[in-house]
N, C-alpha and C positions, 0 to 999 in steps of 0.2 A: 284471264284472272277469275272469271264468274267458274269458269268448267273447275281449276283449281280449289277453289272453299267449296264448291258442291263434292270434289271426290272428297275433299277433308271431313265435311258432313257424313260422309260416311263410313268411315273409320269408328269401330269401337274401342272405346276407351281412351280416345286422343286429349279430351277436356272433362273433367267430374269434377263438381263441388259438391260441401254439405254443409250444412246449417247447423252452428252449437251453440246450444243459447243458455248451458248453466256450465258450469264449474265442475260440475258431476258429471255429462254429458262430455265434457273434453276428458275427464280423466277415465270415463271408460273405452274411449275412441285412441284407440294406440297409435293407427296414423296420423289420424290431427293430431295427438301429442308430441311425435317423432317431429311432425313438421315445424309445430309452434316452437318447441324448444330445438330445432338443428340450427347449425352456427348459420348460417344465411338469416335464418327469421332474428337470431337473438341480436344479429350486429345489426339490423334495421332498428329492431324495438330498444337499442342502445340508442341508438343516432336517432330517432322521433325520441327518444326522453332526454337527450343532452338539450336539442331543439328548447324543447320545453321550458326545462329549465331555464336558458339563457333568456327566454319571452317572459318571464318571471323573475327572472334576476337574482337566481338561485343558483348556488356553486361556481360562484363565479373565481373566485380568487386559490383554488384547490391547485397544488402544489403537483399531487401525480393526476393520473388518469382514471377518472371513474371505473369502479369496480361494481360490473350485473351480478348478481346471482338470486336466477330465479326461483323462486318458490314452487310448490306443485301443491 
């Protein structure tokens, strides 16, 4: 198992992150933007704000299905 994450360790470009810390900074960055809004990201950040809501006691009695549309 150790020899395994050691050769992984050594693969470039297996894991990259990056740090965005204004509003400005995500709309100049086209890969974090791609990612924040692809359907993967957007169905999580639906279901943590359905979450939300319901711990708040908000939208509770809504007839269809919450409708996201994100802003940029």
């Amino acid at each position: 198992m150790a020899a395994v994450i050691g050769c992984l360790a050594l693969l470039p470009g297996v894991s990259r992150s990056e740090t965005i810390g204004t509003t400005a900074e995500l709309l100049g960055n086209k890969g974090a933007l791609a990612y924040v809004f692809s359907p993967p990201m957007m169905t999580a950040l639906f279901r943590l704000g359905a979450d939300e809501d319901k711990k708040f006691g908000l939208q509770l009695d809504c007839k269809t299905q919450y409708q996201v549309k994100p802003s940029r």
